[in-house]
C-alpha positions in Angstrom: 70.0 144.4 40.5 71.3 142.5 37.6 75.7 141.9 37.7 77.2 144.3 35.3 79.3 142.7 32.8 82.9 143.5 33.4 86.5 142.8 31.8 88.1 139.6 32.9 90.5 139.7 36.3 94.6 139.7 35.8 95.9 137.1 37.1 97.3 140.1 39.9 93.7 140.8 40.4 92.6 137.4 40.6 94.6 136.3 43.1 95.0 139.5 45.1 90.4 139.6 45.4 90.8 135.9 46.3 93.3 136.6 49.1 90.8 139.5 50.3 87.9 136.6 50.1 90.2 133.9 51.8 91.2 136.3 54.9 88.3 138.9 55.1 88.3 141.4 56.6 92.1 142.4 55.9 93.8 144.9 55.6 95.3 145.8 51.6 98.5 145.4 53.8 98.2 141.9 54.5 97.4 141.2 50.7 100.2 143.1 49.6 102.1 140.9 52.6 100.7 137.6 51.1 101.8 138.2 47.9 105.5 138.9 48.9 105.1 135.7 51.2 104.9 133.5 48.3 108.0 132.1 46.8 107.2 132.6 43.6 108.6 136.0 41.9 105.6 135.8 39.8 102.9 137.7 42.3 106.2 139.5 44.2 103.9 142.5 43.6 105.4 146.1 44.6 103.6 148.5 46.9 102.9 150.9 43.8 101.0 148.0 41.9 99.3 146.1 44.5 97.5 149.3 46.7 96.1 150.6 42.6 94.7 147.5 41.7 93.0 147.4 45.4 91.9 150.4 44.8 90.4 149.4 41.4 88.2 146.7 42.5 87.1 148.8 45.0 86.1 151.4 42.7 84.8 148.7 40.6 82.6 147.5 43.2 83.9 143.8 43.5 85.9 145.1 46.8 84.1 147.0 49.9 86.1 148.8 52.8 85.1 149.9 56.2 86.9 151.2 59.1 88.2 149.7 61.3 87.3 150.7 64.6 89.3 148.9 66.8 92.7 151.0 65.3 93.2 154.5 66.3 94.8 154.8 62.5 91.3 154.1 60.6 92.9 151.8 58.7 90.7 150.0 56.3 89.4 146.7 56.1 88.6 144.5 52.9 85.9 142.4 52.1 84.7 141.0 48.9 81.0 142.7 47.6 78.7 139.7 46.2 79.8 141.1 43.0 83.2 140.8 43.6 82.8 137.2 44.7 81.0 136.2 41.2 84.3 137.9 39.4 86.5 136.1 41.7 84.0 132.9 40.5 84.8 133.6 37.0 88.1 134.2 37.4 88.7 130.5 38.8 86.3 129.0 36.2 88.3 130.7 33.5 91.3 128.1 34.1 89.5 126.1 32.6 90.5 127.3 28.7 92.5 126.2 26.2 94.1 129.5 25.5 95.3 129.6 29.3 96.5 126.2 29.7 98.3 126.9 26.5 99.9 129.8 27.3 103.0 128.0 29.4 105.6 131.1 29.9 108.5 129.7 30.7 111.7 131.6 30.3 114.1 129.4 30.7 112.2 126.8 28.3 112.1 130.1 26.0 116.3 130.3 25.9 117.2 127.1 25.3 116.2 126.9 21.8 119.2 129.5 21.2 121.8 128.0 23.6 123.8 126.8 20.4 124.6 130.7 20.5 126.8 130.0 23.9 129.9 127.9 23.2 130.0 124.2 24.7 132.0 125.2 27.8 129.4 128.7 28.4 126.3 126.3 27.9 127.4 124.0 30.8 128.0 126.8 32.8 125.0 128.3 31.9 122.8 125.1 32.8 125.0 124.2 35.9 124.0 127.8 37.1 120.4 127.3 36.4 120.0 123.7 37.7 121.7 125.3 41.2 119.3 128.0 41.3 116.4 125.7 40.4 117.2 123.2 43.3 117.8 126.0 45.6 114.2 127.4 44.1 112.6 123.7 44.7 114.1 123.8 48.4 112.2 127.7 49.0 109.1 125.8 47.5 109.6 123.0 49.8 109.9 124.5 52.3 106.8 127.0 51.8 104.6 123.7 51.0 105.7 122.0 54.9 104.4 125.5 56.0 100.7 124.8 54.4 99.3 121.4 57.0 96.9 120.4 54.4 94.3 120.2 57.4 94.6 123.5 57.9 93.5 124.7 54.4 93.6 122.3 51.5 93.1 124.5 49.2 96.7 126.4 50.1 98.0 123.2 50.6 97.0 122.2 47.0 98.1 125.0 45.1 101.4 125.2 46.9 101.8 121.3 45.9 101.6 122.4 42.5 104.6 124.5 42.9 106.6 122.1 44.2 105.5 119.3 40.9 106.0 122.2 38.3 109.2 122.8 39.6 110.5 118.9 40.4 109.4 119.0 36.3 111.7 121.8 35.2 114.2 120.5 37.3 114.0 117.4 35.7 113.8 118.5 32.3 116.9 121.0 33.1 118.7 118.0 33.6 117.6 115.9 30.5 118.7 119.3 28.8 122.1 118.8 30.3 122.7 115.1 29.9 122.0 115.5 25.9 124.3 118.6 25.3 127.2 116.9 27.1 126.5 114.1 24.8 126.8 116.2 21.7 
């Protein structure tokens, strides 16, 4: 039977079928657990977002569930349909764009083009607050990095690296940001 074409994976979805693929069979529990696990507030999914979407690529066919019979509950176990793994295939390969590597949303980078709207004295405040929170952020992501023995899964271990180098880079440029307005 010839793959469907289907719409492209959220990031959300993305993520949440390649958990599903990484620890199958789980339970949508566990994803929703994995996601709240990581430090970043980005995939901090909610219970009302994360147990939809599962329900959506199961509907969608990309996600399969059985019971499991080993809890008196029935809870359900995930596992990711051959379809589901070419989607979750996709989904990677689609890194791989311009648009996406483009598209860098970065709050904090978005505010300070307006921080001439804070006087001098709120604008060091401003940055002294978000350097501390940003070291105290790199420390979290530290941490959750010694957590991932890169012999245990180098791909965990990988991507958690790159949390710790995006944010040693904001951190950095937080400060370069700092050093030039006290300058001025």
């Amino acid at each position: 039977m010839p793959v469907r074409s289907r719409r492209p994976l959220s990031e959300l979805e993305g993520v949440s079928l390649g958990i599903i693929y990484k620890e199958q069979p789980c339970t949508a529990y566990h994803v929703r657990s994995e996601l709240k696990e990581a430090p970043s507030s980005h995939w901090r999914a909610s219970a009302g977002s994360v147990y939809p979407l599962l329900a959506r690529l199961e509907a969608e066919g990309l996600v399969s569930t059985t019971t499991d019979k080993n809890d008196g509950r029935g809870r359900k176990l995930l596992k990711v349909t051959t379809e589901g793994r070419q989607s979750l295939k996709a989904w990677v390969v689609a890194g791989a764009d311009q648009d996406l590597i483009s598209s860098v949303t970065d709050p904090i980078r978005s505010r300070t083009f307006f921080l001439d709207v804070l006087s001098a004295a709120e604008r060091g405040e401003y940055l002294d607050q978000t350097i501390a929170l940003t070291e105290s952020f790199l420390s979290e992501t530290k941490e959750h990095l010694g957590q991932r023995k890169k012999s245990d899964d180098l791909y965990e271990y990988l991507g958690s690296l790159g949390g710790v180098k995006v944010t040693e880079a904001r951190l950095s440029w937080l400060r370069v940001v700092r050093k030039e307005l006290l300058k001025s």
